[in-house]
C-alpha positions in Angstrom: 65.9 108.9 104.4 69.5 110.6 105.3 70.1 107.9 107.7 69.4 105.1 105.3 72.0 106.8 102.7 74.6 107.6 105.3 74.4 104.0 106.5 74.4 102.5 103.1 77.3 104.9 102.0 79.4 103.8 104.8 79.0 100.4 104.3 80.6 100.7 100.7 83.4 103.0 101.7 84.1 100.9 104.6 82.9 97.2 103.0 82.3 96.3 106.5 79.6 94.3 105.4 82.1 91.7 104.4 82.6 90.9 108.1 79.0 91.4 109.3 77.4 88.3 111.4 74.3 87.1 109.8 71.7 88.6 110.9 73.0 92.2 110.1 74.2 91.6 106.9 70.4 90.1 105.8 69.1 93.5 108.1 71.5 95.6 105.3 70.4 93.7 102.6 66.8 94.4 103.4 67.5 98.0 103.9 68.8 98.5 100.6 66.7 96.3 98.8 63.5 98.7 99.8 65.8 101.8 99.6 67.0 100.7 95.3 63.3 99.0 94.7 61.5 102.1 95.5 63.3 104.3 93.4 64.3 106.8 95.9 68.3 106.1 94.9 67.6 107.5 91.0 65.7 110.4 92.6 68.1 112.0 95.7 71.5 110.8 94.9 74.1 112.0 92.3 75.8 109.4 89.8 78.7 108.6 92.2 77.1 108.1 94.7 74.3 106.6 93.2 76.8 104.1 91.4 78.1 103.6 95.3 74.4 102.3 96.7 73.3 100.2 93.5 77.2 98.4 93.7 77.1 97.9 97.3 73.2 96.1 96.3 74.8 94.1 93.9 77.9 92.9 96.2 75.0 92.1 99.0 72.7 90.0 96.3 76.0 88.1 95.4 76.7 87.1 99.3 72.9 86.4 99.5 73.3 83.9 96.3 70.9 86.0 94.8 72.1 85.9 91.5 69.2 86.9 89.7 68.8 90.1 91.4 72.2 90.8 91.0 71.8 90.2 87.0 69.5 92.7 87.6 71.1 95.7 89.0 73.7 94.7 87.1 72.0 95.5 84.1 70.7 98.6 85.5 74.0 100.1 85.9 75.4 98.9 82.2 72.3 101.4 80.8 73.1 104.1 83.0 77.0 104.1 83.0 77.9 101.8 79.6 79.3 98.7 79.3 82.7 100.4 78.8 83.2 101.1 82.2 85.6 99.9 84.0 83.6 99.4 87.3 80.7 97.7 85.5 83.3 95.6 84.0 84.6 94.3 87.1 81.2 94.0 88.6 80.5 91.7 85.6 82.9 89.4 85.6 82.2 88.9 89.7 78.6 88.0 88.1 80.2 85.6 85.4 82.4 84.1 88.1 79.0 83.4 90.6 76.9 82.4 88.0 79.0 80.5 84.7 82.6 79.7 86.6 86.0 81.1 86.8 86.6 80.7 83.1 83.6 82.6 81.6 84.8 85.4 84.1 88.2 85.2 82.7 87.1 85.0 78.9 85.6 88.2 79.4 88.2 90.0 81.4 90.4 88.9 78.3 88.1 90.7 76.3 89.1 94.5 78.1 91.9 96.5 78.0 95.2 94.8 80.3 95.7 98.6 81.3 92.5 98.9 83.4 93.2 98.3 87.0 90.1 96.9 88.1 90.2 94.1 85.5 93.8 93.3 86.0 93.3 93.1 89.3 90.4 90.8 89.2 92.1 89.0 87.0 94.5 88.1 89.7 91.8 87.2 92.2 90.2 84.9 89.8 93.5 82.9 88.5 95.4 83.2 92.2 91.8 81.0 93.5 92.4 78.8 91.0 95.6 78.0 91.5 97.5 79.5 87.9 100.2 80.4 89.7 102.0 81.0 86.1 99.0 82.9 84.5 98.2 84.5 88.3 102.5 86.0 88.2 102.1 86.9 84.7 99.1 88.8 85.5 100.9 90.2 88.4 103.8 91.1 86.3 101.3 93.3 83.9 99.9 95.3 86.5 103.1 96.3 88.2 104.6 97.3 84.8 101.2 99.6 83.9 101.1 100.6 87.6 105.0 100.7 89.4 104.0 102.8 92.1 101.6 100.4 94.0 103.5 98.9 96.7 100.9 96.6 97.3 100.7 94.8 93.9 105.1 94.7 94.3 104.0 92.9 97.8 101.6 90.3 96.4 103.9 89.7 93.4 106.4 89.1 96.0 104.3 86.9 97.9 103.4 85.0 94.8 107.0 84.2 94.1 107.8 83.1 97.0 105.1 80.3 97.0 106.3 79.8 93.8 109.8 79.1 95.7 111.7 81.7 93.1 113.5 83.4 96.2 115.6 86.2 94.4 112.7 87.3 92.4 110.6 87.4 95.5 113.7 89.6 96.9 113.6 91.9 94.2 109.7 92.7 94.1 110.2 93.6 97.8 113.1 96.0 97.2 110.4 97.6 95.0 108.1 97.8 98.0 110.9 99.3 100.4 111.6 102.1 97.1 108.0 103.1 97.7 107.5 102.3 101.4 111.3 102.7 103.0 110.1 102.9 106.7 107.9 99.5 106.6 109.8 97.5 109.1 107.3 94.2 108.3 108.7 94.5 104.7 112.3 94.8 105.9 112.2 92.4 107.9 110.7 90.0 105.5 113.2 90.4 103.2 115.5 89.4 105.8 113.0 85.9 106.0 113.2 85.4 102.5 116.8 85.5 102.3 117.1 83.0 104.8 114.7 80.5 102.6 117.3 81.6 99.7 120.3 80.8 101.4 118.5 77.3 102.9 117.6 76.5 98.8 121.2 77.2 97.9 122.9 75.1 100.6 120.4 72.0 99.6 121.7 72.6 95.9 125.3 72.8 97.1 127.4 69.7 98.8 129.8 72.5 100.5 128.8 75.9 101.7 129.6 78.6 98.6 130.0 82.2 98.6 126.3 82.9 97.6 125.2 81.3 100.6 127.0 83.2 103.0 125.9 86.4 100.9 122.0 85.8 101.3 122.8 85.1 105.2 124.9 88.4 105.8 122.0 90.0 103.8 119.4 88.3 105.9 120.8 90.0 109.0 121.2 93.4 107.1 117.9 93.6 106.5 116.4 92.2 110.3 118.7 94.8 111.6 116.9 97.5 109.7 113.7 96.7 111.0 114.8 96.7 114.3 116.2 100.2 113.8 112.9 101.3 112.8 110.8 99.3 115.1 113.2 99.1 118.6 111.4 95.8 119.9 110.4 94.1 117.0 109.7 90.8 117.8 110.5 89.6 114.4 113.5 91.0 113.8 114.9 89.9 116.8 114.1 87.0 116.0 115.6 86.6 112.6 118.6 88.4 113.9 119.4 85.3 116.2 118.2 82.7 113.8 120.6 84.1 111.1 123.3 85.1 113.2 123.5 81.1 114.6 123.7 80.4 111.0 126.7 82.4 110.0 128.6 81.1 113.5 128.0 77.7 112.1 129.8 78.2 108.9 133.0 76.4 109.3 135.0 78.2 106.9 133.4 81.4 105.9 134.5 83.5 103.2 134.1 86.5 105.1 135.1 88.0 108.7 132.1 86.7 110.7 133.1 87.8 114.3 130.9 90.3 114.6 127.8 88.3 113.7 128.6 85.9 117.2 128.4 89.4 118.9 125.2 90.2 117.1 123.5 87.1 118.3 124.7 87.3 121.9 122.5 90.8 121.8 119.8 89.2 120.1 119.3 86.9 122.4 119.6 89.4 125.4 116.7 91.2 123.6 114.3 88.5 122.8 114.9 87.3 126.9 114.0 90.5 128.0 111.3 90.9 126.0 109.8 87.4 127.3 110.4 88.0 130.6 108.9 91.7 130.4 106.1 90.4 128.2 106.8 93.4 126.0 105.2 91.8 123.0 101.7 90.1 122.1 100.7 86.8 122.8 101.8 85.1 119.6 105.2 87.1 119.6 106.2 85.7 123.0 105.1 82.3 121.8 107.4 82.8 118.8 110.3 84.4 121.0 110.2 81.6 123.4 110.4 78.9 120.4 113.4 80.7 118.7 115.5 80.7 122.2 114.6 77.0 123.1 115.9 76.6 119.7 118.6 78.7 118.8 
């Protein structure tokens, strides 16, 4: 019995059975099918972790397209916990969302308090699928303002601007995530990616190069710099460095003293080569190295 709950517990904590192959993910359903049917959960396990094994069931009957077993335990955990939680919440609208549709799942998420994580957060799953992209940042927008210190909802909202092509917001929702998460190199070096699409958007507006286009370039290279002084050989960074660096050399009549940026990508370019030809750097880094020298 211990070694059906410790390998039904970890597969919650861990939701590794979101990547199990077929055959093991119908092996764990089967397991705790017999384990929640036979009533041994209600008996040896406290509410949490009771909670923990009857969820995990009801994630595995969804995959399975088992909807009506799902409605099921489903309904078990409304008696034992209340409909007002915030967990059974979310667990009902995944339910509304397999069984009735997108827009059932969001009438009811509408229905519960905007300051519940879990809700706004499915909320954002549900409308980013389907493609809202106002509704999906206006939900984003909500759960960073009730929540400011989760660098990873800053990040998507970042990520949603920029698909959205809205560059200098983009910017600013990752300045956020470097206030909470200063040493993330990927972050500081996507900035430096993002300012590059900004300055590219501003020179397509512009029939002459302008001082806010030089300004998102120099930027660009601040921030590539940065992640290559926390991550020495950063693939990426390098990378930017030189692309951003040709940029600026290119600018016929900056507005700015842009000698240094020529020295810049003369060591940028050093960098990348020896990091090819050392094959300091995984496969798809020297792939991208190599294309950003043959083209730069």
């Amino acid at each position: 019995m211990t070694t059906i709950i410790d390998t039904l517990r970890n597969a919650h904590t861990t939701s590794s059975y979101l990547t199990l192959p077929a055959e093991s993910l119908q092996s764990l359903y089967d397991t705790s099918y017999k384990f929640v049917t036979s009533g041994a959960a209600a008996r040896s396990l406290h509410p949490e972790s009771l909670y923990n094994v009857f969820e995990l069931h009801f994630f595995l009957s969804i995959i399975a397209g088992k909807d009506s077993e799902a409605g099921a335990i489903l309904t078990t955990l409304t008696d034992r916990f209340g409909q007002d939680s915030h967990r059974v919440g979310v667990l009902r609208s995944i339910y509304l969302e397999a069984t009735d549709g997108p827009v059932k799942a969001l009438e009811f998420l509408s229905g519960r308090q905007d300051t519940e994580l879990g809700t706004l957060k499915r909320k954002i799953v549900i409308l980013k699928s389907s493609n809202q992209t106002s509704l999906y940042i206006s939900e984003l927008l909500k759960l960073v303002d009730n929540y400011p210190s989760d660098a990873e909802s800053w990040a998507e909202l970042a990520s949603a601007y920029l698909e959205a092509g809205m560059y200098a917001q983009s910017i600013f929702a990752l300045h956020e995530v470097l206030l909470l998460v200063p040493l993330a190199y990927n972050i500081n070096a996507l900035v430096g990616e993002t300012s590059l699409l900004y300055a590219s958007s501003l020179q397509a507006a512009s029939s002459s190069h302008s001082v806010a286009t030089e300004e998102r370039l120099l930027e660009a290279v601040k921030f590539f710099l940065r992640s290559i002084e926390l991550c020495e050989d950063y693939v990426r960074g390098w990378t930017g460095v030189l692309v951003a660096t040709k940029r600026i050399a290119a600018i016929q009549k900056p507005f700015s003293d842009t000698s240094k940026y020529k020295r810049l990508y003369d060591v940028a370019r050093k960098a990348l080569t020896k990091i090819v030809e050392t094959k300091d750097a995984s496969e798809s880094d020297l792939n991208a190295a190599q294309l950003v020298l043959k083209n730069y």
